[in-house]
C-alpha positions in Angstrom: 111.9 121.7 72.0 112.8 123.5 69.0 110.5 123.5 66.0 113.2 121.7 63.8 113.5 119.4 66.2 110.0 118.4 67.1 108.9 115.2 65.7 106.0 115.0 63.4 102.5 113.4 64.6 102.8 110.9 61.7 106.0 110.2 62.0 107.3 110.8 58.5 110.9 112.3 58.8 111.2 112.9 55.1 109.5 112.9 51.9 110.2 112.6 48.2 106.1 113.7 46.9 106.2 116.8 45.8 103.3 116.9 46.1 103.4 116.1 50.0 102.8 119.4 52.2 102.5 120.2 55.9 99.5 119.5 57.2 99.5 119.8 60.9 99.7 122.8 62.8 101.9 124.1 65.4 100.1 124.1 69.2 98.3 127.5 69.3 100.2 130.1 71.8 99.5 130.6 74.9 97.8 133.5 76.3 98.2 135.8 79.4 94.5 135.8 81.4 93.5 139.2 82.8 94.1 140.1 86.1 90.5 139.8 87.2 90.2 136.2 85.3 93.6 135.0 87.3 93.1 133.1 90.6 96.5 132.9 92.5 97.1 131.8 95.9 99.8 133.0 98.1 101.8 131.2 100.8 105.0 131.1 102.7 107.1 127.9 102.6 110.7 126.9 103.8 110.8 123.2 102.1 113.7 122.6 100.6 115.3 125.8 101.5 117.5 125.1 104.2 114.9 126.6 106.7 115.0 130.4 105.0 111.4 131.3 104.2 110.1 132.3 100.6 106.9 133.9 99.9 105.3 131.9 96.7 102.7 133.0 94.4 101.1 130.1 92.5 98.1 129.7 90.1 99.6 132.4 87.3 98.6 131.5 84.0 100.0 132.8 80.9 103.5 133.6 79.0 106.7 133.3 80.6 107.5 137.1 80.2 104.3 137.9 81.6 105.1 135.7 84.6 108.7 136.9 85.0 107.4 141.1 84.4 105.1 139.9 87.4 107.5 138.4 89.5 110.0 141.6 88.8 107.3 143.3 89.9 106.5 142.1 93.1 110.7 141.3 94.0 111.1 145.1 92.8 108.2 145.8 95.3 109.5 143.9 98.1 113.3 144.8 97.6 113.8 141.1 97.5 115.5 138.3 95.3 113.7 136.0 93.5 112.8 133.6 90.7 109.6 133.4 88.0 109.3 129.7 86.3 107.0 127.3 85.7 104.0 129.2 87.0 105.4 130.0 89.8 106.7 133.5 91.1 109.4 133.3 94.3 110.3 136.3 96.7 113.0 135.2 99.1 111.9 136.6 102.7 108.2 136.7 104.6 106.7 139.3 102.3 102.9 137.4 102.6 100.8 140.1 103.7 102.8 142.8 100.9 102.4 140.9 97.8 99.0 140.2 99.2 98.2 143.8 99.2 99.5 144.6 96.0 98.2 141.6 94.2 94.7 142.9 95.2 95.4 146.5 94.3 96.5 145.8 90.8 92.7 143.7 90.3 94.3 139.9 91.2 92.1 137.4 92.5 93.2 135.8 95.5 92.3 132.4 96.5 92.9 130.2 99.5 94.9 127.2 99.4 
């Protein structure tokens, strides 16, 4: 949501006071957690994929561009297609044990799940 669209917390569209100023701050940004602080897991799944097999990395926390230079990354490393949203990095193909590998060398923690 755009911040001229956002709706206020009290609910006041528009006032006359001039007197009357902003008092409520916008949500604080979010921040990209070091590698080392960064637990992700790594699995293959087909759901919803018409049985082809994608290699998913969940768990990332941070800003979308950090998430999407990570997922170009690891789909650059692979020489694979892909997507980065919502947390979530896709590599299209069984490329576990790879991003595995390099997840590790570049200082992420890997969990099990």
């Amino acid at each position: 949501m755009s911040k001229k669209n956002k709706p206020r917390p009290d609910g006041l569209a528009y006032s006359t006071n001039p007197d009357y100023f902003n008092d409520y701050q916008d949500e604080p940004a979010e921040e990209t957690l070091a590698p080392a602080a960064q637990k992700l897991r790594v699995k293959l799944d087909s759901k919803q994929r018409a049985g082809k097999v994608v290699t998913l990395v969940e768990g990332f926390i941070g800003t979308t561009p950090d998430l999407e230079a990570l997922g170009k990354q690891l789909k650059t490393k692979c020489g694979a297609g892909g997507s980065a949203k919502d947390g979530l990095i896709l590599v299209q193909g069984d490329y576990k044990e790879k991003v595995i590998g390099w997840l590790k060398d570049w200082g992420y923690i890997l969990t099990k799940g």
